[in-house]
TORMI-507908 format. One line per 8 residues: number of its first residue (from 1); their letters; for each residue x, y, z of C-alpha. Coordinates in steps of 0.001 Angstrom, whole numbers. Each point is the difference from the previous one (the first is absolute). Last residue first. Layout:
residues N
NUM> A> X Y Z | ...
//
This chain:
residues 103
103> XXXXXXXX> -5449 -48932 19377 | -2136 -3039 -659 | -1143 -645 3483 | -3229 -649 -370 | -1031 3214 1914 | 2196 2110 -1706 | -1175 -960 -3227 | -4247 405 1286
95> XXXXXXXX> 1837 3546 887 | 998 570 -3780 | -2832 -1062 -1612 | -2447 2090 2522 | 2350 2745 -735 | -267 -631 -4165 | -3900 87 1011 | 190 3445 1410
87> XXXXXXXX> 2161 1532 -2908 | -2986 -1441 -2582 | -2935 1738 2245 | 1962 2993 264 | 646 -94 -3388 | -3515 -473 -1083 | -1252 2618 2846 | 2514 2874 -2201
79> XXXXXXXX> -1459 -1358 -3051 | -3893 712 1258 | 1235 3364 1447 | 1401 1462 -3324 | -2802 -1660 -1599 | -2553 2332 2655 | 2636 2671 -366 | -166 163 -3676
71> XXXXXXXX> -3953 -799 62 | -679 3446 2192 | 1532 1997 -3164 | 3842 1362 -53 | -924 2935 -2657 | 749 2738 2632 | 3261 -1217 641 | 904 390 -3778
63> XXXXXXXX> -1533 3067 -106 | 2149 1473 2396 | 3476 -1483 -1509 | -1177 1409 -3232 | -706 3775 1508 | 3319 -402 1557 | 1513 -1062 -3678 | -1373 2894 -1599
55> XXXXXXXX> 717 2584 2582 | 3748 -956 -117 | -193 -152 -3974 | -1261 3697 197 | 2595 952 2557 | 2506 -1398 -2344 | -1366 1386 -3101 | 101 3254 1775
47> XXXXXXXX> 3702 -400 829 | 954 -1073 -3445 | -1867 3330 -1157 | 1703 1806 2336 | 3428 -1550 -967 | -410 664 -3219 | -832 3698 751 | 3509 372 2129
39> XXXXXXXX> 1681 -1957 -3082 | -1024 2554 -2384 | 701 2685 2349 | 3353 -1074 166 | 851 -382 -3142 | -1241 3717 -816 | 2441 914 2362 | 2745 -1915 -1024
31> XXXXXXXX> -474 1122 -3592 | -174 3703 1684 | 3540 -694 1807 | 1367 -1318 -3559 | -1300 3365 -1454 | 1852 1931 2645 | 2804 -1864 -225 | 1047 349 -3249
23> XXXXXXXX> -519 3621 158 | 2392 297 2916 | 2059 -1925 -1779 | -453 2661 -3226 | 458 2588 2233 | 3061 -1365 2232 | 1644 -793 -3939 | -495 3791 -938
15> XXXXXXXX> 1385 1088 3301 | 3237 -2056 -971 | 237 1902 -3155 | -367 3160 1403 | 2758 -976 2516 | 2129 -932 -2807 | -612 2824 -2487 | 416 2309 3589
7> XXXXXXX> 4038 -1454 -58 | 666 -169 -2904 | -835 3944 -17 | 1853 363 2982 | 2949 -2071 -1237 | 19 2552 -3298 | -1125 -1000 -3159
//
């Protein structure tokens, strides 16, 4: 074999390995692809659910305003007069103190 010869036989052999990596990484590129699209569609449908739980939970929050009846606020406003009531006296207490000189 001449040095030509050995050397062609090596550059056809090194253009054999550049096909078979180039090969190699086409079908590794297409996995990629295909992963990606797979996690592009997940993410849609995580994204949906999201919008969907979003809705859900507004929808929630509106009905539970809604179901606040005219005897929540009149019991609401009955406790809130107790305490009043209760805070007021404590001053009283607390000034009748002051006054005997028990500070």
């Amino acid at each position: 074999m001449t040095q030509n010869e050995k050397i062609l036989a090596a550059f056809e052999a090194r253009v054999r390995q550049m096909i078979l990596r180039l090969q190699e990484l086409k079908k590794e590129n297409t996995e990629l692809y295909s992963m990606l699209d797979k996690q592009e569609q997940d993410m849609k449908v995580l994204q949906a659910k999201l919008t969907q739980t979003e809705n859900d939970y507004n929808s929630l929050k509106m009905a539970k305003m809604m179901t606040i009846s005219d005897g929540d606020l009149d019991g609401a406003k009955d406790r809130l007069a107790r305490l009043i009531r209760e805070v007021n006296k404590c001053i009283a207490m607390l000034q009748g103190d002051e006054l005997d000189g028990n500070t």
